[in-house]
N, C-alpha and C positions, 0 to 999 in steps of 0.2 A: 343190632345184628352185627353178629361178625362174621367175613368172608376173605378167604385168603385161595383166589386162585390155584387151584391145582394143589393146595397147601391142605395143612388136618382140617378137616370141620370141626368148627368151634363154634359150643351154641351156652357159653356163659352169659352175654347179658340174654337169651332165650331163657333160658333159665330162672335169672333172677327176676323176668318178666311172671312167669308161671309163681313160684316162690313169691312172690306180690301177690297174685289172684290169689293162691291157696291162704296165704295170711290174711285177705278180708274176709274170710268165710266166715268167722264168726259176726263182724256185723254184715253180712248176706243175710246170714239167721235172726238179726237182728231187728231187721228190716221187715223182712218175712215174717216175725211176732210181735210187730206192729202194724199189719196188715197192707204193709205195702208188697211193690210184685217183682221182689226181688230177684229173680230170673229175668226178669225186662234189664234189670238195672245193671245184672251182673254180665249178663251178653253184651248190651252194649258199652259196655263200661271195660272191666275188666277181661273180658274173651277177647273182643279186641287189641287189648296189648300184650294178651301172651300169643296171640297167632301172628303176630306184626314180622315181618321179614322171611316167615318160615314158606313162602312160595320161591326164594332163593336158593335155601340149603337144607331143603325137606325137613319131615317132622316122623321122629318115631315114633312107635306104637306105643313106649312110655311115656311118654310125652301126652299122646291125645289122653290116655287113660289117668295121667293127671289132672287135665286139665276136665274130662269129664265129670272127675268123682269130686271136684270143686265145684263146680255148677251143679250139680245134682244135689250140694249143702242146699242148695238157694230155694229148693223145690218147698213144696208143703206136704211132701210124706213123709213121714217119721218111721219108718217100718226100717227093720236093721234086715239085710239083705236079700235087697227087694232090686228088681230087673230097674239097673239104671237106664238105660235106653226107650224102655215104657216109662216113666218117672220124667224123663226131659220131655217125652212127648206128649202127656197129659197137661206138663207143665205152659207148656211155649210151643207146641206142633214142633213141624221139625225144625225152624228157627230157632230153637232151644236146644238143639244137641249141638253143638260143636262138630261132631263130624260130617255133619253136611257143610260146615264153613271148611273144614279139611277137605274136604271130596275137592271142591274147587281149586283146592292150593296144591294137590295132587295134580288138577291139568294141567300146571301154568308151567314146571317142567317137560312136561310131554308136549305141550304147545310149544314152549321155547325149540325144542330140540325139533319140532318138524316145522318150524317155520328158519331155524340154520340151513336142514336139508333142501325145502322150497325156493330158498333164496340164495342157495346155492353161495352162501356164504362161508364152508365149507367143504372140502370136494366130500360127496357121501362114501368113499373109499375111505376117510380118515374117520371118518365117524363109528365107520362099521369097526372098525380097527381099534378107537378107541372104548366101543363098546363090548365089544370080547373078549379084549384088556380085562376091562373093570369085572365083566362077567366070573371070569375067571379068577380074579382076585379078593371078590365076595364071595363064593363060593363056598359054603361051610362052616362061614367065619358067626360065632357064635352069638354075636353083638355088631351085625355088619355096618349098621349105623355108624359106629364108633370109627371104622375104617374107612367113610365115605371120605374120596378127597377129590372134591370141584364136582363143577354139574353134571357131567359123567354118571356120578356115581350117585346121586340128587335122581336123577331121569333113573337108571334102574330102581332106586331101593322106593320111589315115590309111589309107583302103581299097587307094588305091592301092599301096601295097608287098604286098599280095597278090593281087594283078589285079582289083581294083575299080570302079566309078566312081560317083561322088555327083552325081545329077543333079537329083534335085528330094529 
């Protein structure tokens, strides 16, 4: 994980975490046609190390759908464009999809940011201030991801991948 205050979000070794799980997807498949239950193996193994640090500096939508179309190798259906989302769930219930481990890594900025306000560690005049900032600075931007800079902008663009929005 890398994190640089207030600085670009940079999610290179995030990446090369992901780029790792998509690269054992062939022995995923491997596994899986040897009868073992490669979706056990590949969530806890590998899902685990590509979601590792992303409840600091969020996780985009390409991102999840990387990481879902690599654990969806692991499955036992062969069918070429077939509903991944029924496919992880037949597979593993919902243990097996990834975005239920995301959903959670979604609170953990929105947590963060209403336990600053609670604890008044903060005054909540700065917060509002620098969330209208950031509002207004994602606004339109066509890859807002790519513009998030510090948890600010981690806490707006997080909810959104599960139909969200951060307004005050």
């Amino acid at each position: 994980m890398e994190y640089a205050a207030a600085g670009k979000r940079t999610t290179v070794v995030r990446q090369q975490r992901i780029d790792q799980f998509a690269a054992a997807k062939r022995r995923y498949r491997a596994l899986r046609r040897a009868g073992q239950n490669a979706t056990r193996i590949a969530t806890t193994g590998g899902l685990a190390s590509a979601l590792w640090g992303s409840a600091v500096d969020g996780f985009s939508d390409a991102a999840v759908q990387a990481i879902r179309k690599t654990l969806g190798a692991t499955t036992r259906c062969a069918v070429q464009s077939r509903s991944l989302t029924l496919d992880l769930a037949l597979a593993g219930g919902a243990e097996a999809d990834p975005f239920v481990a995301i959903v959670a890594i979604v609170a953990t900025p929105i947590q963060a940011w209403a336990n600053a306000i609670w604890s008044k560690a903060v005054s909540i005049d700065r917060m509002q201030l620098a969330l209208t900032a950031e509002l207004r600075r994602l606004a339109g931007a066509p890859r807002p991801w790519a513009r998030v800079r510090g948890p600010t902008g981690v806490f707006v663009l997080s909810p959104v991948s599960i139909g969200w929005k951060a307004e005050s």
